[in-house]
C-alpha positions as CSV (number, residue, x, y, z in Angstrom):
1,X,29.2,-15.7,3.6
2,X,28.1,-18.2,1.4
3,X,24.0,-19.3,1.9
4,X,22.8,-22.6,1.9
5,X,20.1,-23.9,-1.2
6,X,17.9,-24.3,2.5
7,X,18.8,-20.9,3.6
8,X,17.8,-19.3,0.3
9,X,14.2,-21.8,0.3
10,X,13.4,-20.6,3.6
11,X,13.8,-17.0,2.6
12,X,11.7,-17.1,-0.4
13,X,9.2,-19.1,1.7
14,X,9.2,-15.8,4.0
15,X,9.0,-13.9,1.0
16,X,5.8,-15.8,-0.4
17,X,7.7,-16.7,-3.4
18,X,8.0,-19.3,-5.4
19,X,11.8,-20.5,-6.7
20,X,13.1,-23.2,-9.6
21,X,16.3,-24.3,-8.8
22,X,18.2,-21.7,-10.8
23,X,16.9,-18.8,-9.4
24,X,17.6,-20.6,-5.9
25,X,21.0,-20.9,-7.2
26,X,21.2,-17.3,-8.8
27,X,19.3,-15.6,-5.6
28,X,21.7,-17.7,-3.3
29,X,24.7,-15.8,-5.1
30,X,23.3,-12.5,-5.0
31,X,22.6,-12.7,-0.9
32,X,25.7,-14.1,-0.3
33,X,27.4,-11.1,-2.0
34,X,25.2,-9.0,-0.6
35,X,25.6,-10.1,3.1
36,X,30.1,-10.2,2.1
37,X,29.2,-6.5,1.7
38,X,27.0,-5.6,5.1
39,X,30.2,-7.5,6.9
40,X,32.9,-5.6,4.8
41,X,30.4,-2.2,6.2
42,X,30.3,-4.0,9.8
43,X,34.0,-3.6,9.8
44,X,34.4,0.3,9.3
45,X,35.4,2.3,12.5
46,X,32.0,4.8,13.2
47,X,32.7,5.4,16.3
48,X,33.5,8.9,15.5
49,X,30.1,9.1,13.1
50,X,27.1,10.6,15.0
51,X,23.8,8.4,14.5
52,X,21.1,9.6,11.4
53,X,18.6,8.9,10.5
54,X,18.8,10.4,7.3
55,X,21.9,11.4,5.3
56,X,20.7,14.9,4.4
57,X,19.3,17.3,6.7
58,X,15.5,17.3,6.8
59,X,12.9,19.6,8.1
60,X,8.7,18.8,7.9
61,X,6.6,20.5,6.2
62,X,3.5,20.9,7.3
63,X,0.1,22.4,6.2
64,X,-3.1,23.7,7.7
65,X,-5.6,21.7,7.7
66,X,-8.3,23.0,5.8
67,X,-12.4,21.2,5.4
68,X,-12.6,20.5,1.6
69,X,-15.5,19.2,-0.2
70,X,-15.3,14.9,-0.7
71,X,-15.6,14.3,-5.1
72,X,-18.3,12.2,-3.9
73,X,-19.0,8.3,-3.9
74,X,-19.6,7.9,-7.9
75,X,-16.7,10.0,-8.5
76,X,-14.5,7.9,-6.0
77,X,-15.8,4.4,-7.3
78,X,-15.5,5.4,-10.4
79,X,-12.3,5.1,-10.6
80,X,-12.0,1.9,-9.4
81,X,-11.0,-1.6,-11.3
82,X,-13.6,-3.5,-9.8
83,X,-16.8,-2.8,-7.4
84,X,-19.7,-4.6,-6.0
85,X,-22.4,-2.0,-5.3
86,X,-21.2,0.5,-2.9
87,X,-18.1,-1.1,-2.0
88,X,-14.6,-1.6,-3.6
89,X,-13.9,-4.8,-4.5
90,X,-10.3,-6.1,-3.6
91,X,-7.8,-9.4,-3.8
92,X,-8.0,-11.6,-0.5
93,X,-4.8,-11.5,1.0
94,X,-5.2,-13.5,4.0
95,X,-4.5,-16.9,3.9
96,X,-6.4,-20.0,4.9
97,X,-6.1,-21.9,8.4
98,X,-3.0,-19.2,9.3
């Protein structure tokens, strides 16, 4: 399935990123192989495979849940790359007007 240049833009619009026209062109080619493949998979008889949802057997494990001491504000801001006062200090990630 081979994408379009305008299939692969709107993709990497999605995706938030930004594309020259060779890695449009490279990208494009990678998808495309990559979507030949999912239809070559869509194609296999599993009508004998019972669904998973994981291909080894898991179990949980689980712990008590026991009251431990917080290190402390200091100790917790401390560690960060940037603060203001009290408060970690983080990149805005929502965009403007959407």
């Amino acid at each position: 399935m081979a994408l379009s240049q305008d299939d692969v833009r709107h993709v990497a619009t999605l995706a938030r990123l930004a594309l020259d026209d060779a890695e449009t062109a490279r990208f494009g080619r990678q998808l495309s192989r990559i979507l030949d493949y999912i239809q070559t998979l869509n194609e296999l008889d599993t009508s004998q495979i019972e669904p998973t949802a994981h291909v080894v057997p898991m179990a949980n494990v689980w712990r008590d849940d026991e009251v431990e001491p917080s290190p402390g504000r200091e100790a917790v801001l401390g560690n960060a790359p940037d603060r203001t006062d009290e408060f970690f200090r983080v990149p805005k990630i929502i965009a403007e007007g959407g």
